[in-house]
N, C-alpha and C positions, 0 to 999 in steps of 0.2 A: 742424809739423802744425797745422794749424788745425778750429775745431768744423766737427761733421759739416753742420748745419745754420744758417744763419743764424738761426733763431730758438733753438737751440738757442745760439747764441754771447750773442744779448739774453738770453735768461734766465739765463745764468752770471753775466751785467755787474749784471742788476736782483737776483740773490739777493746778491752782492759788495755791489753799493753799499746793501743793505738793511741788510746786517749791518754794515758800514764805512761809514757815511755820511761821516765824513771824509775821504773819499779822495777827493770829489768839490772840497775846495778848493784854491781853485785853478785850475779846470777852464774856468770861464764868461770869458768874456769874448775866450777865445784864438782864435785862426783856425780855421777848420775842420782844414787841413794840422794844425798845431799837437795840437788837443784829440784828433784820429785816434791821429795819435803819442803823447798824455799816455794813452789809452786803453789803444794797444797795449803800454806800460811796465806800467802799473796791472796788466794784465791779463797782462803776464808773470811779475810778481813774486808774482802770485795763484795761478797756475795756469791761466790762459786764454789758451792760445795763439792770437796770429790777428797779424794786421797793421794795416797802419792803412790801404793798399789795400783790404785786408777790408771794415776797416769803413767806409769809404767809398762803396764797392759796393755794401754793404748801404742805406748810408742814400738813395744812388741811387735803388733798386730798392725800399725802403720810400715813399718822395716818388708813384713813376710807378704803383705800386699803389693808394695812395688815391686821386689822379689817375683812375685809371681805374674803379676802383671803384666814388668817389662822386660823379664831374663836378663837383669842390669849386673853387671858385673860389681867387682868389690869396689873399683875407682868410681865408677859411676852413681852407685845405692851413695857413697861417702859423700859424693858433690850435693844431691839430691836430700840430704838429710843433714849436712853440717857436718860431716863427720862420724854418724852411725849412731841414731837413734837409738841405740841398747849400749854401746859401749862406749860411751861420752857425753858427757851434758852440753857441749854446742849443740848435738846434734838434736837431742832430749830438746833444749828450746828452742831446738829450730822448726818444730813441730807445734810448739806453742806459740810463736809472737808471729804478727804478722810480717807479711815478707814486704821488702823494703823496694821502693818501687825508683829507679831513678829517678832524679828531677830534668824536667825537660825544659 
């Protein structure tokens, strides 16, 4: 079974990796294939069921939303995902962990 909602599957990943930040080592530098799969483990040993298809799908259909949204160009959609949610795993978890907030 996997989450009802694709954002409901990011916010399982971003409340996980808030409270476990460690579980993110590791993770950068791998293939997109690769980092789906380390996700889809992470997130079964948690409690989050899904795939790494799932998540794939998802970071698909997150890329062609901004896309369409904001008519953001190639440097732009890059900044805004990490580097491109389909064709890089920064950008693959940068759709998954939550975003890092300055300290003030």
């Amino acid at each position: 079974m996997t989450a009802e909602q694709p954002g409901d599957l990011v916010r399982q990943f971003h409340r996980l990796f808030s409270e476990q930040p460690g579980l993110l080592a590791g993770l950068h530098g791998l293939s997109v294939p690769a980092a789906a799969e380390a996700l889809t483990r992470i997130g079964a040993v948690n409690g989050i069921p899904t795939s790494a298809a799932e998540i794939r799908r998802y970071a698909a259909q997150a890329v062609r939303r901004l896309e369409c949204r904001h008519a953001l160009g190639d440097d732009e959609l890059d900044a805004l995902t990490g580097g491109g949610a389909v064709t890089d795993a920064g950008g693959l978890l940068a759709l998954f962990t939550p975003p890092v907030l300055p300290d003030r």
